[in-house]
LUMMIKOL-417619 format. One record per residue (C-alpha): residue number from 1; residue in one letter; x, y, z. Coordinates in nm, 4 decimals. Example, Ala and Ser with C-alpha at 12.3 -4.5 7.8 and 13.67 -1.06 7.14 Angstrom:
<rec><num>1</num><residu>a</residu><px>1.2300</px><py>-0.4500</py><pz>0.7800</pz></rec>
<rec><num>2</num><residu>s</residu><px>1.3670</px><py>-0.1060</py><pz>0.7140</pz></rec>
This chain:
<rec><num>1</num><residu>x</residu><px>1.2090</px><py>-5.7830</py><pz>-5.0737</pz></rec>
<rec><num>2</num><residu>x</residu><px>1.4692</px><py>-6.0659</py><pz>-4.9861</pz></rec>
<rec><num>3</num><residu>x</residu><px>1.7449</px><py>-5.9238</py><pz>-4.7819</pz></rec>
<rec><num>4</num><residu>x</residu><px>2.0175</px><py>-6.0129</py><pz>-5.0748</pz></rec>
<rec><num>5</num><residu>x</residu><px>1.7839</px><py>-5.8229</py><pz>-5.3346</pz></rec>
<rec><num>6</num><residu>x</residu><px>1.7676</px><py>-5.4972</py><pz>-5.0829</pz></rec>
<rec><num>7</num><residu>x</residu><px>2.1250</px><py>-5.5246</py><pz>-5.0468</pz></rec>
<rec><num>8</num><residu>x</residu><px>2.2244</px><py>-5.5077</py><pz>-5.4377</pz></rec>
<rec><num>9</num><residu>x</residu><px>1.9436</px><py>-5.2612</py><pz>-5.5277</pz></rec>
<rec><num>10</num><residu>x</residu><px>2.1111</px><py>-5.0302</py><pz>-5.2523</pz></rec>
<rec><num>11</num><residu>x</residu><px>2.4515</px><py>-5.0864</py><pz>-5.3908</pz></rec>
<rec><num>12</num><residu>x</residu><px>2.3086</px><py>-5.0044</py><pz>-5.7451</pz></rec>
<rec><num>13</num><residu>x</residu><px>2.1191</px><py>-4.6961</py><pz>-5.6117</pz></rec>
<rec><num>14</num><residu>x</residu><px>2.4337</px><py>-4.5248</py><pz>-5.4116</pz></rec>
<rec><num>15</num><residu>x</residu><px>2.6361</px><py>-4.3861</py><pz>-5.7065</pz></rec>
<rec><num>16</num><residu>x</residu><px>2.2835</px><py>-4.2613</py><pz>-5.8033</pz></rec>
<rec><num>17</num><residu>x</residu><px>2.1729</px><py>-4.0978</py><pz>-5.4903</pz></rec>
<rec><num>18</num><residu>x</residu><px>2.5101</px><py>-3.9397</py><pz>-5.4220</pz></rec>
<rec><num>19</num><residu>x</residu><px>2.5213</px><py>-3.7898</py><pz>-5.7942</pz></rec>
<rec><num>20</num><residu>x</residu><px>2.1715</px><py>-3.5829</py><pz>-5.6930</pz></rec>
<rec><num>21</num><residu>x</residu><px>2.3396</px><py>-3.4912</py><pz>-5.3508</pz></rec>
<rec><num>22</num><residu>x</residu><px>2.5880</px><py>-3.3045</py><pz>-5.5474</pz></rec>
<rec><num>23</num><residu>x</residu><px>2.4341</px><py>-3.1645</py><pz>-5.8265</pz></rec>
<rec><num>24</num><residu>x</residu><px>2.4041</px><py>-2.7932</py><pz>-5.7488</pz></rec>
<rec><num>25</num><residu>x</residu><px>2.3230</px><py>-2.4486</py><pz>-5.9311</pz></rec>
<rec><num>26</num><residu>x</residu><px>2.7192</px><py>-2.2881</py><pz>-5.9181</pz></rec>
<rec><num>27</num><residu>x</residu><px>2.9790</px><py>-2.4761</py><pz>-5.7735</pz></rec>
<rec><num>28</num><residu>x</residu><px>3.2833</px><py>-2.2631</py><pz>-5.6602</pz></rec>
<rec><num>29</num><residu>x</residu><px>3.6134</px><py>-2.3990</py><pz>-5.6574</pz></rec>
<rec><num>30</num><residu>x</residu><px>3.9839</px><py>-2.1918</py><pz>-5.4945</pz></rec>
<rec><num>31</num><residu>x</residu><px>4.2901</px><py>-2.2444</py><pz>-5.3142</pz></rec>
<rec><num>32</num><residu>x</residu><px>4.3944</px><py>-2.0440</py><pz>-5.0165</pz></rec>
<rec><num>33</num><residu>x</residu><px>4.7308</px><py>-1.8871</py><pz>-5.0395</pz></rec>
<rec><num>34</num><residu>x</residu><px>4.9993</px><py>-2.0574</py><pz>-4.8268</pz></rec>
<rec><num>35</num><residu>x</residu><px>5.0866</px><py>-1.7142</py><pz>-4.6283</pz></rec>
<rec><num>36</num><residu>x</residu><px>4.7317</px><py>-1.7011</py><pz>-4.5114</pz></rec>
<rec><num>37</num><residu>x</residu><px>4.6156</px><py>-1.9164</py><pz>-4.1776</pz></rec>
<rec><num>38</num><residu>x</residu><px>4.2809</px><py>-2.1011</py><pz>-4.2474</pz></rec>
<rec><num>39</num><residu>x</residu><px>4.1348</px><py>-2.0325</py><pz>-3.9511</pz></rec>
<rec><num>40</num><residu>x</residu><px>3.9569</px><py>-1.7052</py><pz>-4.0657</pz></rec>
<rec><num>41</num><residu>x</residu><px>3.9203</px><py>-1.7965</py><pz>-4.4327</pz></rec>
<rec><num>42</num><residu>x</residu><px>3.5514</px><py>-1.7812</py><pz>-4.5459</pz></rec>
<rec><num>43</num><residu>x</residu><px>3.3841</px><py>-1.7568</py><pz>-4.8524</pz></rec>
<rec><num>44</num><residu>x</residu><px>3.0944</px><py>-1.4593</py><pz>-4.8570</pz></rec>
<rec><num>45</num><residu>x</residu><px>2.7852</px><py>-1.4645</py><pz>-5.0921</pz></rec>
<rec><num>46</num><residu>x</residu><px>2.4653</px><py>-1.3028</py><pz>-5.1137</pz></rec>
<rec><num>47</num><residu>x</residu><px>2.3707</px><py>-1.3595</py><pz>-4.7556</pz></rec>
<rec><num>48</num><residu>x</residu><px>2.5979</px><py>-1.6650</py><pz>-4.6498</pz></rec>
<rec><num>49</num><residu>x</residu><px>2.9160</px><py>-1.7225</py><pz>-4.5494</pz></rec>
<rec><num>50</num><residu>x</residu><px>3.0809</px><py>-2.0540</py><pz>-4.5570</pz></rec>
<rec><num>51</num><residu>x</residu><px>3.3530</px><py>-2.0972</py><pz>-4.3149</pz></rec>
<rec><num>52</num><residu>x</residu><px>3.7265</px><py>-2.3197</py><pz>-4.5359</pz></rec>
<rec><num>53</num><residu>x</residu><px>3.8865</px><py>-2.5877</py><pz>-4.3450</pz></rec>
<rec><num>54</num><residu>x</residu><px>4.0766</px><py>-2.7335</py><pz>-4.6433</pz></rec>
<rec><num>55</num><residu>x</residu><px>4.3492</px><py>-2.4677</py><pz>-4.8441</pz></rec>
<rec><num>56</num><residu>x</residu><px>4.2021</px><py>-2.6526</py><pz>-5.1877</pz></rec>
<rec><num>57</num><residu>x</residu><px>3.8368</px><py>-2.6044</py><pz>-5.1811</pz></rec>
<rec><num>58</num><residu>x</residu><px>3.5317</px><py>-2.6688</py><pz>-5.3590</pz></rec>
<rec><num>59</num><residu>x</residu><px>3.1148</px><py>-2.5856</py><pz>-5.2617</pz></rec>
<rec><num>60</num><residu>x</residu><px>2.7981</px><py>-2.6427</py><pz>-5.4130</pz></rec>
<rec><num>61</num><residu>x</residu><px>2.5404</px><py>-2.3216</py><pz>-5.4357</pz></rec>
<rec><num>62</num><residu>x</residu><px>2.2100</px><py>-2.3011</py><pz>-5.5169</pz></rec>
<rec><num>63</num><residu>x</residu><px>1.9986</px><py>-1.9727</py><pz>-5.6464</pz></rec>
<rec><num>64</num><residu>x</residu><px>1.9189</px><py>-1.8699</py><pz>-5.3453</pz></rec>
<rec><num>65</num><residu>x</residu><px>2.2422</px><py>-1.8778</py><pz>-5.1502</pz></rec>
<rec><num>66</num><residu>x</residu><px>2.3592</px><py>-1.6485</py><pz>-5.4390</pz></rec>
<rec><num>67</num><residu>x</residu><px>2.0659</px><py>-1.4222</py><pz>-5.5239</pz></rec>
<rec><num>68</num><residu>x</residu><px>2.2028</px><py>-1.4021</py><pz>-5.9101</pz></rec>
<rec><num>69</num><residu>x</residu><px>1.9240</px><py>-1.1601</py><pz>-6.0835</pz></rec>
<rec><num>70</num><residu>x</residu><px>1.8496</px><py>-1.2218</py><pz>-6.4554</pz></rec>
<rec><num>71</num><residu>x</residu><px>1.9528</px><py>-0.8476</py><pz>-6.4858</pz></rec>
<rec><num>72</num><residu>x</residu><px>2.1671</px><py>-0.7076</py><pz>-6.7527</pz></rec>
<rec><num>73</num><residu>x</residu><px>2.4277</px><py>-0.5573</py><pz>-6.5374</pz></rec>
<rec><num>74</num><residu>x</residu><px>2.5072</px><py>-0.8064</py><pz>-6.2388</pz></rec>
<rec><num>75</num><residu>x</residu><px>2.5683</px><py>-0.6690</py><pz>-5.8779</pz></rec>
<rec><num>76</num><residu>x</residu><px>2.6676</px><py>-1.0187</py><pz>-5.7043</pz></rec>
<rec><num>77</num><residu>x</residu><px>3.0062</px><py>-1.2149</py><pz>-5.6446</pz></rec>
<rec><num>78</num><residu>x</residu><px>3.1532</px><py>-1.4392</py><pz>-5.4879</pz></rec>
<rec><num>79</num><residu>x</residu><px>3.4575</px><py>-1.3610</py><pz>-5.2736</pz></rec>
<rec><num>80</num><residu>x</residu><px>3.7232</px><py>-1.5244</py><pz>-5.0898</pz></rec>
<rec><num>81</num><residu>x</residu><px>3.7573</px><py>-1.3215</py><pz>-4.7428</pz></rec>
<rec><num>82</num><residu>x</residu><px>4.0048</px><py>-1.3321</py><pz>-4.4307</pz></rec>
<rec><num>83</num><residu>x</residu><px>3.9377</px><py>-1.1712</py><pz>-4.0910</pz></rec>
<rec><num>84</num><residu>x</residu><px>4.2128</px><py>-1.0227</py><pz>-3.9648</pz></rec>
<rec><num>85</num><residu>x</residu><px>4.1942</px><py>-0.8360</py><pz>-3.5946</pz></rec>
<rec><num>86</num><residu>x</residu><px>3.7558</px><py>-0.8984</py><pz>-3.6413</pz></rec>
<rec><num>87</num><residu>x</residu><px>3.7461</px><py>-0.7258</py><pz>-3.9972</pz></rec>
<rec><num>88</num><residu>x</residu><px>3.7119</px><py>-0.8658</py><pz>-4.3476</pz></rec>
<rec><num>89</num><residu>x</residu><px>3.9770</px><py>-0.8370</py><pz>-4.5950</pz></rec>
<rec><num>90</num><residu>x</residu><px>3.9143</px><py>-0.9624</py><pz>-4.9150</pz></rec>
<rec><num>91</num><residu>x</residu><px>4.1459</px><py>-1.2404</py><pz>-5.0844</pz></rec>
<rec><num>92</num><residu>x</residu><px>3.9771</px><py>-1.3212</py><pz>-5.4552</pz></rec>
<rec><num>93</num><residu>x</residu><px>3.6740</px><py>-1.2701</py><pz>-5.5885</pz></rec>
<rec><num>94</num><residu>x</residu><px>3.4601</px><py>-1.3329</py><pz>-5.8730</pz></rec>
<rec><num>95</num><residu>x</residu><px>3.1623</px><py>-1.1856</py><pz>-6.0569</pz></rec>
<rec><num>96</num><residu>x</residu><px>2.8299</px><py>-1.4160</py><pz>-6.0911</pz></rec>
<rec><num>97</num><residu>x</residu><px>2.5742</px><py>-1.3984</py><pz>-6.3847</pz></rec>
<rec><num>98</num><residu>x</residu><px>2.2593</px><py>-1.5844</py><pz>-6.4549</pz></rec>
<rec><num>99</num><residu>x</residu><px>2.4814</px><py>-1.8334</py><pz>-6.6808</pz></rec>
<rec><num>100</num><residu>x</residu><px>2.7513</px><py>-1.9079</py><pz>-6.4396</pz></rec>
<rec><num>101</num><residu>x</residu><px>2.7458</px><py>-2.2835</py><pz>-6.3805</pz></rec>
<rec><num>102</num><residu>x</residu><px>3.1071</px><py>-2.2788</py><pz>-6.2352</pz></rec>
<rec><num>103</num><residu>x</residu><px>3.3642</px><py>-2.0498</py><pz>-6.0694</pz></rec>
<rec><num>104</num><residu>x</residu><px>3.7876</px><py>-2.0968</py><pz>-5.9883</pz></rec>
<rec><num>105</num><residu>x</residu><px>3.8373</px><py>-1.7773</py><pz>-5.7316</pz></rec>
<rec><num>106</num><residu>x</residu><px>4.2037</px><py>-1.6574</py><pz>-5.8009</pz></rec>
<rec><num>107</num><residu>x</residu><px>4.4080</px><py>-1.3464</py><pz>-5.8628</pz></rec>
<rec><num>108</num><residu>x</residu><px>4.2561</px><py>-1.3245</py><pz>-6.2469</pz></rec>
<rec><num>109</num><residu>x</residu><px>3.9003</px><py>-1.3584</py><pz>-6.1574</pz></rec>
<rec><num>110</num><residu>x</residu><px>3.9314</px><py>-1.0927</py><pz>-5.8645</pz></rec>
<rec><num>111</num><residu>x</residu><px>4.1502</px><py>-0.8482</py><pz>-6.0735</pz></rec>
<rec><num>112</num><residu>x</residu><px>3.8768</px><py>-0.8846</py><pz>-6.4188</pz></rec>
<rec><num>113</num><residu>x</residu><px>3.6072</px><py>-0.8338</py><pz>-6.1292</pz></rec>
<rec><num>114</num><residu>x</residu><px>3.7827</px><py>-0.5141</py><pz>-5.9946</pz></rec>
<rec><num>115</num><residu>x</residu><px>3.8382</px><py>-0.4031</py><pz>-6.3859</pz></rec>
<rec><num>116</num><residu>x</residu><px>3.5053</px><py>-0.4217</py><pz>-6.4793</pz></rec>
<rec><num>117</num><residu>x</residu><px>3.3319</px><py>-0.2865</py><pz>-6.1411</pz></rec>
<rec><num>118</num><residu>x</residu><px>2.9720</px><py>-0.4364</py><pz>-6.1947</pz></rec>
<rec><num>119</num><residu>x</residu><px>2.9903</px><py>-0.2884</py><pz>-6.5402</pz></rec>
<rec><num>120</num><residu>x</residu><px>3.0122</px><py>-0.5688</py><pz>-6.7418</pz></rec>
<rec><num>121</num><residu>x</residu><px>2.7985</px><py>-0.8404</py><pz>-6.9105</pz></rec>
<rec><num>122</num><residu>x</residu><px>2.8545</px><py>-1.1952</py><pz>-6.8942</pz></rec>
<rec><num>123</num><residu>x</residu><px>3.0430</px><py>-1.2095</py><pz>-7.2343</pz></rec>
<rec><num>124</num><residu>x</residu><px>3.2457</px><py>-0.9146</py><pz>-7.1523</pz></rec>
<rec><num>125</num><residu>x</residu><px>3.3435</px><py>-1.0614</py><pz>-6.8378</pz></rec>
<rec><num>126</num><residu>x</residu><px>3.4968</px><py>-1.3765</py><pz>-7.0004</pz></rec>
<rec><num>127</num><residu>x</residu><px>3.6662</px><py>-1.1543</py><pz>-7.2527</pz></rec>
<rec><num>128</num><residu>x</residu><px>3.8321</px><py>-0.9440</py><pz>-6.9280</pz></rec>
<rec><num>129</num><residu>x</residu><px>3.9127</px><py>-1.3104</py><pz>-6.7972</pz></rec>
<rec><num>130</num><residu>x</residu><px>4.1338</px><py>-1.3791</py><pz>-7.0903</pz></rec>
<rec><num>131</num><residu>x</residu><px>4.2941</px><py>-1.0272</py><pz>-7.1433</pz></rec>
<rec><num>132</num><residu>x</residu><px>4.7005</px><py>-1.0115</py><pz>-7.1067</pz></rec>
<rec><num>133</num><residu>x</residu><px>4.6672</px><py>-0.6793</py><pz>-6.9088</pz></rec>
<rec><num>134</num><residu>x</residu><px>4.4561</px><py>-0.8178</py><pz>-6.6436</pz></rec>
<rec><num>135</num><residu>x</residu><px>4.7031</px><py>-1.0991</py><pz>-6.5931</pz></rec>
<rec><num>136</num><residu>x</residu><px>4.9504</px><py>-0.9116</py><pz>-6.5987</pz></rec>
<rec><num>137</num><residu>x</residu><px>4.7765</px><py>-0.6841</py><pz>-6.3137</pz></rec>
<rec><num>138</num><residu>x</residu><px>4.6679</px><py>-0.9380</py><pz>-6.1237</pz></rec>
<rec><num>139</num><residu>x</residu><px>5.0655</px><py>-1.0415</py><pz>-6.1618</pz></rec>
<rec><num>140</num><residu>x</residu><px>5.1828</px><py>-0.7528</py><pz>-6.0467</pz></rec>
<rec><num>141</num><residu>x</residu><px>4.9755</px><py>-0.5636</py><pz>-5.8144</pz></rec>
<rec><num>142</num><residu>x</residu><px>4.9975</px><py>-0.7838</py><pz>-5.5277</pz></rec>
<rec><num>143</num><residu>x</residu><px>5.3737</px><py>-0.7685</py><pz>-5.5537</pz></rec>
<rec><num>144</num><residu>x</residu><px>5.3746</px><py>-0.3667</py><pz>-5.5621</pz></rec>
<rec><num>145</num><residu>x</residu><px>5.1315</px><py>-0.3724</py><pz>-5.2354</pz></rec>
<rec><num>146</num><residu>x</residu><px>5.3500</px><py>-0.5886</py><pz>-5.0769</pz></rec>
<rec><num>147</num><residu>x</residu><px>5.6375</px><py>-0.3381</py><pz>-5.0726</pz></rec>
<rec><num>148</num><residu>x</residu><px>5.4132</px><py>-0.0911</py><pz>-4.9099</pz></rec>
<rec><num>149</num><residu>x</residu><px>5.3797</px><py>-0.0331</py><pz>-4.5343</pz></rec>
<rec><num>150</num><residu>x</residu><px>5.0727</px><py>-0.1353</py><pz>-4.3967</pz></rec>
<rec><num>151</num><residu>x</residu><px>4.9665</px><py>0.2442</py><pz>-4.2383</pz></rec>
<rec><num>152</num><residu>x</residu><px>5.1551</px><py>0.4004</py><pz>-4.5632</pz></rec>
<rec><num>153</num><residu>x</residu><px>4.7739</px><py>0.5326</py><pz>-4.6716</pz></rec>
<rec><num>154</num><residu>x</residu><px>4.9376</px><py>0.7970</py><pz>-4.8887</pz></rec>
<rec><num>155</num><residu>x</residu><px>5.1697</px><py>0.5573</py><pz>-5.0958</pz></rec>
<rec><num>156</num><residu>x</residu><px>4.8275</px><py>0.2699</py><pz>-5.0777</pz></rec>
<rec><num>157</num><residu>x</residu><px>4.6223</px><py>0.5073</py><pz>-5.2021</pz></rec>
<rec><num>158</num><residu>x</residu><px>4.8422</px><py>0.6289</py><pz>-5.4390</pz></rec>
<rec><num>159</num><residu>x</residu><px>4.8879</px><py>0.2867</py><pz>-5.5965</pz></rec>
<rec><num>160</num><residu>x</residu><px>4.5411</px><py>0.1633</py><pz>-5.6218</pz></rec>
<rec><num>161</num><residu>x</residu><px>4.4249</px><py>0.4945</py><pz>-5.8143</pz></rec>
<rec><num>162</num><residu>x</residu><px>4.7104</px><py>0.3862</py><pz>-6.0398</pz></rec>
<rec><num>163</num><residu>x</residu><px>4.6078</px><py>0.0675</py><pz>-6.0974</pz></rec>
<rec><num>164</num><residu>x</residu><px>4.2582</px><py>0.2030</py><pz>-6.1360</pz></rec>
<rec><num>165</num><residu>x</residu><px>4.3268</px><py>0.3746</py><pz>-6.3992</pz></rec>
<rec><num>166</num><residu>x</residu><px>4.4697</px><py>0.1471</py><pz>-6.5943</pz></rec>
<rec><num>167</num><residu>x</residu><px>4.2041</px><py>-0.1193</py><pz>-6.5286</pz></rec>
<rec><num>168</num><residu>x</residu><px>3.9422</px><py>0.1390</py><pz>-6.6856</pz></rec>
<rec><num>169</num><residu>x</residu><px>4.1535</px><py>0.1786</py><pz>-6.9777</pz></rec>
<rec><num>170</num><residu>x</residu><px>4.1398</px><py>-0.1829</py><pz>-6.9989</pz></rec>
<rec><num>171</num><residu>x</residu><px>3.7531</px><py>-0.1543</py><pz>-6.9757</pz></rec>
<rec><num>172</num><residu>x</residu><px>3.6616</px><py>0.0912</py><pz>-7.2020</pz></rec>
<rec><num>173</num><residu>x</residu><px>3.8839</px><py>-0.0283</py><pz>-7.5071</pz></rec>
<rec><num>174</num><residu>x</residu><px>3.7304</px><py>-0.4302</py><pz>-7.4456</pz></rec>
<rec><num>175</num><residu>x</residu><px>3.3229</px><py>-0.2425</py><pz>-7.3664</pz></rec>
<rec><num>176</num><residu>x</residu><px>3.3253</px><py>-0.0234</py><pz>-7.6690</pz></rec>
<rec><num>177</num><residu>x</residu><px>3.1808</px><py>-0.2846</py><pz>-7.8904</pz></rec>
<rec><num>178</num><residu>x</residu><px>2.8444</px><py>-0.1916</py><pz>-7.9249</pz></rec>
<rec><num>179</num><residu>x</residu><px>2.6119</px><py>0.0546</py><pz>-7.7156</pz></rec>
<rec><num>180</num><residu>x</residu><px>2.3002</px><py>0.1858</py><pz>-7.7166</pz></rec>
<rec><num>181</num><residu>x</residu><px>2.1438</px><py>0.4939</py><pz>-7.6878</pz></rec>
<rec><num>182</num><residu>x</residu><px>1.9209</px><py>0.4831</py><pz>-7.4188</pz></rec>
<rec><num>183</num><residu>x</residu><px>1.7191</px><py>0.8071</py><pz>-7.4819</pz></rec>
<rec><num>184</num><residu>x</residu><px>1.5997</px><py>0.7313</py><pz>-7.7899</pz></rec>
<rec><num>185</num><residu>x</residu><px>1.5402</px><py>0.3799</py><pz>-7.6821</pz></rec>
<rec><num>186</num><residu>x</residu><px>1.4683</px><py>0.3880</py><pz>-7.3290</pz></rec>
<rec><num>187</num><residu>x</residu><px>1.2415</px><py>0.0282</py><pz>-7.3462</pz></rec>
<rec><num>188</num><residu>x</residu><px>1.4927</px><py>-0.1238</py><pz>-7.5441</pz></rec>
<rec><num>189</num><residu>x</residu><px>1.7138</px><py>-0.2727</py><pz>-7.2831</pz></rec>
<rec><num>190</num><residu>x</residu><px>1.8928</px><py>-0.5645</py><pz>-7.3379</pz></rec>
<rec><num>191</num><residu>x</residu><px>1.8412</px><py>-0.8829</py><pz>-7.1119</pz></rec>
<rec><num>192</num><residu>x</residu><px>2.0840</px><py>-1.0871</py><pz>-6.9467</pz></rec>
<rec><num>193</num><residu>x</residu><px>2.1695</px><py>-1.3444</py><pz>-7.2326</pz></rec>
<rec><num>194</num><residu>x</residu><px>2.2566</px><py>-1.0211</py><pz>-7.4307</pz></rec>
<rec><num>195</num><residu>x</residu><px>2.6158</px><py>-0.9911</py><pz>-7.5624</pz></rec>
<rec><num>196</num><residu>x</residu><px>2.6127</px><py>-0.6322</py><pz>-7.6141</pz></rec>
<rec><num>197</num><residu>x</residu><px>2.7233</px><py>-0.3791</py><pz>-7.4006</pz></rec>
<rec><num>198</num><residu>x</residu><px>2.5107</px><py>-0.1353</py><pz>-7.2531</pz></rec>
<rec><num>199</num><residu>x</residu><px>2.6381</px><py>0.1811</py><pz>-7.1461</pz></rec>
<rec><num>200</num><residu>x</residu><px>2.3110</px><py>0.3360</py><pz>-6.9885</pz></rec>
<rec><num>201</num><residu>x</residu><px>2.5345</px><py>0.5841</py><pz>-6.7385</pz></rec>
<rec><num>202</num><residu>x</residu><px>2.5671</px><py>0.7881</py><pz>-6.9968</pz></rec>
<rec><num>203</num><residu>x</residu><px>2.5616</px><py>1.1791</py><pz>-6.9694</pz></rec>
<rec><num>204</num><residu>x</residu><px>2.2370</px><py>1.2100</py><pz>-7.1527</pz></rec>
<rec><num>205</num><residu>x</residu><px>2.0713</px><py>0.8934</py><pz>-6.9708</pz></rec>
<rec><num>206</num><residu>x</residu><px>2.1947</px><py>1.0321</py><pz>-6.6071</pz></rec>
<rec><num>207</num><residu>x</residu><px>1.9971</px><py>1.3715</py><pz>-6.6283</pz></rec>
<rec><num>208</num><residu>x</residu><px>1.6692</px><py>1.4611</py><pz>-6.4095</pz></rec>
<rec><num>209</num><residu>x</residu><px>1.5462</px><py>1.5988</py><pz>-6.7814</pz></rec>
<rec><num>210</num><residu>x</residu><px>1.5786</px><py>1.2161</py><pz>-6.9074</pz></rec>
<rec><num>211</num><residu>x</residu><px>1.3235</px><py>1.0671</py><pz>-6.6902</pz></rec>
<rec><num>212</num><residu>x</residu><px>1.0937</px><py>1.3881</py><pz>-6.7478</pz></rec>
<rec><num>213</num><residu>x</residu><px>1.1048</px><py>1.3338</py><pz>-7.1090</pz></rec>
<rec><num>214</num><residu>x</residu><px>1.0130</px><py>1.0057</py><pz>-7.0831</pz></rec>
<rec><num>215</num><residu>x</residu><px>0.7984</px><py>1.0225</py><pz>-6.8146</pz></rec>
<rec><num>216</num><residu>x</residu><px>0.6043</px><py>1.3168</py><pz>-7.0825</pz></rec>
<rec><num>217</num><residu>x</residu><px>0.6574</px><py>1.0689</py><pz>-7.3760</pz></rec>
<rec><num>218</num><residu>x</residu><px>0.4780</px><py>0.7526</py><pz>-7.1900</pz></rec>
<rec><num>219</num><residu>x</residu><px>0.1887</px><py>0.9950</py><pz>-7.0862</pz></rec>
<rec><num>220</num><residu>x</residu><px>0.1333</px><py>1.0928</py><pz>-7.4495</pz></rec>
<rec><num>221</num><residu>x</residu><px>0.1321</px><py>0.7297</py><pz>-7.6039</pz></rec>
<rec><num>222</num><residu>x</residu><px>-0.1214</px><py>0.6835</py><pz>-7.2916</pz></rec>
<rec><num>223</num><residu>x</residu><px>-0.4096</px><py>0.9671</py><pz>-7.4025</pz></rec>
């Protein structure tokens, strides 16, 4: 090829080649409060941490940085994290599903994350994302821990049941849209694309006599 003809097909080419170089599974996008020194600022996934130079940041992820499972009830995120003294203190997180293409870390997504505590769905998630009570927690909070000494445990403690409790209020009025009852549909579980909730700790579900029944139940439909 003449060296005129390599040199335009390269400059056609680029734009194409650096569009594949940044296609990715979940791309994860923050900023880094101004109070906090970038120097121990990482973000933590599955089994990977990513060190932040920059206080506006953005990274490409693929499946297996994040370990996502297709299941029902996710137990991955993504979290913003400062070491302070060796140990990791969390900044913002977020929670990761199956359908998460991208995520903005702030004070929203790490307060809906707290709120639901790996109890919610994808749909219920972006519900919790657009409630006025977690905004206004995720508002507030940090303000009210702020006031607090930093070896006050009593007063620390104290406030984080508080807001606790009023984060599970906020979850149980937004999950009780549907449920099912798992004992007398214990194969019927919904998958991850589901946009019902599924409240499988229940007291029935939880007992040792559950899994005998159905344990007794398979073995029947067996002989």
């Amino acid at each position: 090829m003449p060296v005129f003809a390599l040199a335009i097909f390269i400059c056609v080419q680029a734009p194409v080649i650096a569009q594949v170089t940044e296609k990715c599974d979940v791309r994860v996008n923050g900023n880094v409060p101004e109070n906090i020194p970038l120097n121990n600022v990482y973000l933590r996934t599955y089994n990977k941490s990513t060190a932040i130079k920059k206080r506006q940041f953005s990274f490409c992820f693929n499946k297996q940085d994040l370990e996502v499972t297709g299941t029902f009830i996710p137990n991955r995120t993504v979290s913003l994290s400062n070491k302070i003294d060796g140990m990791p203190k969390g900044i913002y997180s977020a929670s990761l599903f199956v359908q998460t293409k991208e995520v903005e870390l702030n004070d929203i997504t790490g307060m809906a994350t707290r709120a639901c505590n790996l109890r919610c769905n994808y749909y219920l998630y972006q519900k919790m994302l657009a409630k006025e009570e977690i905004a206004a927690a995720a508002k507030t909070y940090p303000k009210q821990r702020e006031k607090l000494a930093a070896d006050d445990w009593d007063a620390i403690v104290k406030l984080n049941s508080k807001q606790s409790d009023k984060l599970n209020k906020v979850y149980s009025e937004m999950a009780s849209v549907q449920t099912i009852d798992v004992e007398n549909n214990p194969i019927d579980s919904p998958g991850p694309y589901s946009g019902a909730n599924f409240k499988f700790l229940q007291e029935n579900s939880t007992k040792l006599t559950f899994f005998k029944k159905l344990r007794e139940s398979q073995s029947e439909k067996h002989s």
